[in-house]
C-alpha positions as CSV (number, residue, x, y, z in Angstrom):
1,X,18.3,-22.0,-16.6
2,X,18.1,-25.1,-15.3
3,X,17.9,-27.4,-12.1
4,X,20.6,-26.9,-9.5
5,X,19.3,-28.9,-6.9
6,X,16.4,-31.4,-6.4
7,X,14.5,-33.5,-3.8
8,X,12.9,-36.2,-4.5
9,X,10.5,-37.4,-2.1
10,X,12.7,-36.7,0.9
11,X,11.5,-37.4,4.1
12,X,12.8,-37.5,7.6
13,X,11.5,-38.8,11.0
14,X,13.0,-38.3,14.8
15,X,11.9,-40.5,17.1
16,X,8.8,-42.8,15.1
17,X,7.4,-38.7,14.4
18,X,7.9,-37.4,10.7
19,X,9.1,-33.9,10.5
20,X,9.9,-34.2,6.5
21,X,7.8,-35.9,4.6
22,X,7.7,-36.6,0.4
23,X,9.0,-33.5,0.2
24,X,9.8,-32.9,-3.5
25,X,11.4,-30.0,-5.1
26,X,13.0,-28.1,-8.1
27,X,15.5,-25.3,-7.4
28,X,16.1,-23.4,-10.7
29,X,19.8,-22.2,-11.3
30,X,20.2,-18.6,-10.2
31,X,17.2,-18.3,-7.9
32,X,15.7,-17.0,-4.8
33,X,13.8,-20.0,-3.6
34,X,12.1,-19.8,-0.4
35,X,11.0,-22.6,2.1
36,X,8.1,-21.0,3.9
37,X,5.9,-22.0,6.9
38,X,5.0,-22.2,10.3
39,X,7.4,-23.1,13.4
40,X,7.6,-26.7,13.5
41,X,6.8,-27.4,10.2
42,X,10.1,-29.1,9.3
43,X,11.8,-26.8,6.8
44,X,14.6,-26.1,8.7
45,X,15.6,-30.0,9.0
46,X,14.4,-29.5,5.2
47,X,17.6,-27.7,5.2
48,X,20.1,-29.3,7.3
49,X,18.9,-32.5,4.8
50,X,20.3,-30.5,2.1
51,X,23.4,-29.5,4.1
52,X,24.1,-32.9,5.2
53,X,23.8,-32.4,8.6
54,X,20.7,-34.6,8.6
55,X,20.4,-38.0,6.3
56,X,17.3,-38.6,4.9
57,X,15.2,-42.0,5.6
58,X,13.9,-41.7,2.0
59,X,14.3,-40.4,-1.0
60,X,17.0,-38.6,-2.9
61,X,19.0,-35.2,-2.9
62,X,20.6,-34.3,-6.1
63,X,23.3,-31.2,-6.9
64,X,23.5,-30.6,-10.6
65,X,22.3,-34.0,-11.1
66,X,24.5,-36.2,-9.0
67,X,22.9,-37.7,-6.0
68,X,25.0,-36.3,-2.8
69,X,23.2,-38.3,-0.4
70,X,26.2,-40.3,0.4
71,X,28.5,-36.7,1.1
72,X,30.0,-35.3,3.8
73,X,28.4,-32.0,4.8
74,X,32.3,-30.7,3.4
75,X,32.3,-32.7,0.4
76,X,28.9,-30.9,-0.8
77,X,29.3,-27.4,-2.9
78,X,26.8,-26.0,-0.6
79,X,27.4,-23.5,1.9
80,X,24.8,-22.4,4.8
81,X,24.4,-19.2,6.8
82,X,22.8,-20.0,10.5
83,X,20.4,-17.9,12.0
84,X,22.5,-16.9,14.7
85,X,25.6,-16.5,12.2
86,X,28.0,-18.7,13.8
87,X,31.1,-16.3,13.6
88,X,34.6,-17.1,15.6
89,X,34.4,-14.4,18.2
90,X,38.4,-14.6,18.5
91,X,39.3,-14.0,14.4
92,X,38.8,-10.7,12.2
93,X,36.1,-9.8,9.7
94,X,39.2,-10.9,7.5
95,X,39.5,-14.0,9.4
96,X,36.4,-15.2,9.2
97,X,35.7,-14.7,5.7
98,X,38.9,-16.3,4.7
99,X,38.4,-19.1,7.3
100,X,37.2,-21.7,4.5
101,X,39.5,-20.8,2.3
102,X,42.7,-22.2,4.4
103,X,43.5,-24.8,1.6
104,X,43.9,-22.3,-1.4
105,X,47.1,-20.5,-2.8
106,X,47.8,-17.3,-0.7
107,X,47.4,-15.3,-3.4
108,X,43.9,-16.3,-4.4
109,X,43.0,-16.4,-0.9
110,X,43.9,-13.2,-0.5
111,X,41.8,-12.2,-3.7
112,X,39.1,-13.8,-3.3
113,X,38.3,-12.1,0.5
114,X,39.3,-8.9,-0.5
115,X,36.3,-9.2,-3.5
116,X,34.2,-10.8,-1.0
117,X,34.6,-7.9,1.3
118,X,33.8,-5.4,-1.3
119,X,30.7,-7.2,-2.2
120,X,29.2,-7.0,1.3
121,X,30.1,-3.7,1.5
122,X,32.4,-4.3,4.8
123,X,35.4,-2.2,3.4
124,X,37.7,-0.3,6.4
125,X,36.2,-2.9,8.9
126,X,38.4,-6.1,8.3
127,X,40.3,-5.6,11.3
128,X,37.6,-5.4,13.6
129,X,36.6,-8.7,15.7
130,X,32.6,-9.7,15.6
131,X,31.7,-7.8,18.8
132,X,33.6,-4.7,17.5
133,X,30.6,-4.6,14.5
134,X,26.8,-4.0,14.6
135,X,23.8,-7.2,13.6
136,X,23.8,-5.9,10.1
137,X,27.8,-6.3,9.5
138,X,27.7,-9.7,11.5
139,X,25.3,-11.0,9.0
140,X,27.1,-9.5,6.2
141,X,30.5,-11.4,7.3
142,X,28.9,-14.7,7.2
143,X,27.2,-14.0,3.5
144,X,30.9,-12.9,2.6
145,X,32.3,-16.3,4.0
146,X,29.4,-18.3,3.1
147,X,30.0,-16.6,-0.6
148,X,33.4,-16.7,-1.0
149,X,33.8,-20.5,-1.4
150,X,32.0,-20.2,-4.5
151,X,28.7,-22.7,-3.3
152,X,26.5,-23.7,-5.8
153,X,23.5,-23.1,-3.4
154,X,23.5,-21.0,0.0
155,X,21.6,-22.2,2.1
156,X,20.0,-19.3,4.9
157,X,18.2,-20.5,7.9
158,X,15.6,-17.5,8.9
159,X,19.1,-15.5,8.7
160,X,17.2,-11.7,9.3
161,X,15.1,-13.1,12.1
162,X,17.8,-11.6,14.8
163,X,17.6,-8.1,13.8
164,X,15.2,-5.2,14.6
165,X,12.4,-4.9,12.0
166,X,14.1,-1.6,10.7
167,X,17.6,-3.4,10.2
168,X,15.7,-6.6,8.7
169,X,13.9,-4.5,5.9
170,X,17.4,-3.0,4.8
171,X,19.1,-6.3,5.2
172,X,16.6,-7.8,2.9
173,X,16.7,-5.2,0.1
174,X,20.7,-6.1,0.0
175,X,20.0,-9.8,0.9
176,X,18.0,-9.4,-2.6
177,X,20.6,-7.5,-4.4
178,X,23.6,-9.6,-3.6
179,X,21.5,-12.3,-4.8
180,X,20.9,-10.5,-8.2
181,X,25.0,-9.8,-8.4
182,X,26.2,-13.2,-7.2
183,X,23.9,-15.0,-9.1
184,X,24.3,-17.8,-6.7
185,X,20.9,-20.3,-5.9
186,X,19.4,-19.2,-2.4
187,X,17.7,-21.5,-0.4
188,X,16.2,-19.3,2.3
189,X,14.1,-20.8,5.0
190,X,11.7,-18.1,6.9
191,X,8.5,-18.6,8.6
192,X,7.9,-14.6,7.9
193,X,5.1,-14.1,4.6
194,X,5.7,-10.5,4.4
195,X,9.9,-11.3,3.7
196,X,8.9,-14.7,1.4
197,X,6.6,-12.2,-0.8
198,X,9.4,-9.6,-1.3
199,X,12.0,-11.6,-1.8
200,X,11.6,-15.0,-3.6
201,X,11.1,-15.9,-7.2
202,X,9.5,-18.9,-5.9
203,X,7.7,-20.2,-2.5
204,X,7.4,-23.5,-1.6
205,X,4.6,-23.2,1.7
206,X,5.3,-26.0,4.5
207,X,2.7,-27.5,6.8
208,X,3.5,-30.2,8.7
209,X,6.5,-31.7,7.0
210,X,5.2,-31.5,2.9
211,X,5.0,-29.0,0.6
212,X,1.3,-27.3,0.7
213,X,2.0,-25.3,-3.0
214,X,5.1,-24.0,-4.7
215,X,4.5,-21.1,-7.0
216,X,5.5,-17.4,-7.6
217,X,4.8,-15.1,-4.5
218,X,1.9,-13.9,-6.8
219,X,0.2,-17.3,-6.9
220,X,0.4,-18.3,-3.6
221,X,-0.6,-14.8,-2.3
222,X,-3.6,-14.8,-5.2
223,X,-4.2,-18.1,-5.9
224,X,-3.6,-20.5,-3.1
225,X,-4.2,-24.3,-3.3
226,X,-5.2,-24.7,0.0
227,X,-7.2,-23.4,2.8
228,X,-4.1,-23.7,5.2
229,X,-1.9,-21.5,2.4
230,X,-4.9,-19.2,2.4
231,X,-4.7,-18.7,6.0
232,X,-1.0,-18.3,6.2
233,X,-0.3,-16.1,3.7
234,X,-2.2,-13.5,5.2
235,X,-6.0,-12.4,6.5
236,X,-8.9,-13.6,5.1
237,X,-12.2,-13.1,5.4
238,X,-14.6,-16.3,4.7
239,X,-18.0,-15.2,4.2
240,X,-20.4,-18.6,2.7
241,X,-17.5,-20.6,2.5
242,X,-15.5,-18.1,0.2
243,X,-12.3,-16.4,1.2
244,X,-12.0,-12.6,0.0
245,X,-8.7,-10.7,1.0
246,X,-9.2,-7.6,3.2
247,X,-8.0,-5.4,0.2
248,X,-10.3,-6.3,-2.2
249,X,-12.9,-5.8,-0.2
250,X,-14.8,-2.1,-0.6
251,X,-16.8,-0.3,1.7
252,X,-20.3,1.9,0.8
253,X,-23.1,3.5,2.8
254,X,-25.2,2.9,0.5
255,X,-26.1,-0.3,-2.4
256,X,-23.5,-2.5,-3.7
257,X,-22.6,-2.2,-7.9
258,X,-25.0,-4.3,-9.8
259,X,-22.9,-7.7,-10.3
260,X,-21.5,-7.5,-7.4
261,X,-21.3,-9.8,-4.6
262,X,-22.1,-7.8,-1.0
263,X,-22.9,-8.3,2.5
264,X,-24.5,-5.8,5.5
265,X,-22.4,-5.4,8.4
266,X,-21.7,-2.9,11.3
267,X,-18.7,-1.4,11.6
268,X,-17.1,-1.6,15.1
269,X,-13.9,-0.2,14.8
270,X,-11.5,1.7,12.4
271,X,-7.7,2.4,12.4
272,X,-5.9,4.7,10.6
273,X,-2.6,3.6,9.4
274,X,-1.8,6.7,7.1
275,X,-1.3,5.5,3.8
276,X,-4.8,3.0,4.4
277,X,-7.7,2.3,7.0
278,X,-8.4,-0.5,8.4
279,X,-12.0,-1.6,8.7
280,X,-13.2,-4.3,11.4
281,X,-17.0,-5.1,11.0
282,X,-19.2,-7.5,12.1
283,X,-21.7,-9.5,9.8
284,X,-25.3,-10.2,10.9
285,X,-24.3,-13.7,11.8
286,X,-21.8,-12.1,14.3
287,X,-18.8,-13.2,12.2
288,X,-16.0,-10.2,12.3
289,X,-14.4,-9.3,8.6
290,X,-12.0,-6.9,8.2
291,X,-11.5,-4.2,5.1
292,X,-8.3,-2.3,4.3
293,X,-9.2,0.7,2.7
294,X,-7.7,4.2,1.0
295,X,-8.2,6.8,3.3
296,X,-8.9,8.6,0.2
297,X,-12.4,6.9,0.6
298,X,-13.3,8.6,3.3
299,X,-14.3,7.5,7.3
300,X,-16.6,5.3,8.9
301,X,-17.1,5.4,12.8
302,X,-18.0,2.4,15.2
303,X,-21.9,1.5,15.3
304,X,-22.4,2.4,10.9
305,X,-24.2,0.8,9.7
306,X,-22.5,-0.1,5.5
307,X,-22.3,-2.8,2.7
308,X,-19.6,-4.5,2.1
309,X,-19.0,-5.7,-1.3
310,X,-16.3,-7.1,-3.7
311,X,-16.0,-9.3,-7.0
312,X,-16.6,-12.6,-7.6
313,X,-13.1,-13.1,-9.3
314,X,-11.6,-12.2,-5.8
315,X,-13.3,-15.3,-4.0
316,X,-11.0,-18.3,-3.1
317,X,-12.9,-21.4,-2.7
318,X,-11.5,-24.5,-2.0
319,X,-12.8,-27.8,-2.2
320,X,-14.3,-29.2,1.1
321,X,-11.6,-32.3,1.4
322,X,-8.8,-29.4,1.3
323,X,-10.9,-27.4,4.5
């Protein structure tokens, strides 16, 4: 497969305050590579770095090999799709997509769009200006012109962030499938864990300017490095010092399994969501924990008294220097 693109110990400051800092990192050829983290964190200059709309204080950005610190944002085979799209309001879906194209041969111009427009699925609407066409179809036209100048990486800055959460969970199944067909690198920068997990093959978790953990969504949602990545990648529950996942923890009126580790609490409130409940209970210490549960398992009710309980091998612990 191989390494399309690398930073080496990039870092960035604005004003004497680093927003980027040794941030190192492999993109494979091919991938769905996601820069994830908080607001602030800097993987959105991460990004413009990349683009070359930012130049780096240190350290070295390399396409393919060749360092491309020294390019014009033009000159790079990279192509980016902004958040808020950036289409001309006065050209056509056809327009727009062909817009970077304006120094090819007619005829493969006119090729390349019209495959570009199939591949977004925008067929019968290449007439119509950007305000004649709904979120979904905006964003679509700047994937096809983003695509159609053949980039060695796209670049996507948090590029479903301006659509409803219905719209944003269809546009990231196709987001994921053009992916798959183009077999273009994706850089995608999102600070959202839930559309890092479904997506990526690989997540790269920011804090602060540098890179917490890179892994697959499975071992930074499992097996986190840091307390931070722990936190971010969704709820936790630290009972002793141990972090345990509100699904793996269980629920029981009466003991715990032999072998297992378990705690007494009170419940003091329960939600169904349909396909699971979810537990809030509060420890004799007063510290809340939370359980998501089959509704299979049956209902608890404010003021029950239960055991909580859950397997060793689903602790996270993290070394006190990482806290």
């Amino acid at each position: 497969m191989g390494t399309v693109l690398e930073l080496r110990q990039v870092s960035k400051a604005f004003g004497g305050s680093r927003v980027v800092e040794e941030v190192s990192l492999e993109i494979p050829r091919g991938s769905f590579f996601s820069l994830l983290g908080p607001s602030g964190c800097g993987k959105t200059t991460t990004l413009r770095l990349v683009a070359g709309f930012e130049r780096p204080d240190e350290g070295e950005i390399r396409l393919n090999g060749a360092p491309i610190g020294h390019l014009k944002p033009y000159e790079r085979n990279v192509s980016t799709v902004f958040q808020n799209y950036a289409l001309f309001p006065h050209l056509t879906v056809r327009g727009n997509i062909e817009f970077g194209l304006k120094h090819r041969p007619t005829e493969e111009r006119a090729r390349r769009v019209r495959e570009a427009i199939e591949m977004v699925r925008l067929e019968g609407k290449e007439d119509r200006k950007p305000s004649e066409i709904s979120g979904g179809e905006r964003q679509r036209v700047a994937l096809a012109r983003s695509l159609v100048v053949e980039p060695e990486v796209l670049l996507l800055d948090e590029p479903l962030a301006a659509l409803d959460p219905a719209l944003r969970k269809q546009m990231r199944a196709e987001l994921k499938d053009l992916q798959r067909r183009t077999g273009v690198s994706f850089l995608f920068v999102t600070h959202d864990q839930e559309e890092a997990l479904a997506l990526s093959d690989t997540i790269a978790v920011m804090n602060n300017g540098r890179i917490e953990q890179t892994g697959t969504p499975q071992e930074i949602y499992l097996r986190p490095r840091t307390r931070f990545v722990a936190n971010f990648m969704g709820a936790m529950n630290w009972i002793d010092g141990a972090g345990v996942r509100p699904e793996a923890m269980r629920v029981t009126r009466g003991p715990a399994p032999s072998g297992a580790r378990w705690a007494q609490a009170e419940v003091t409130a329960a939600s169904f969501l349909g396909n699971l409940i979810h537990l809030e209970a509060r420890l004799p210490d007063g510290a809340c924990v939370t359980a998501e549960m089959s509704r299979l398992d049956g209902s608890f009710a404010p003021g029950e008294k239960v055991t909580l309980w859950w397997s060793e091998q689903d602790e996270l612990k993290f070394p006190d220097e990482l806290a």
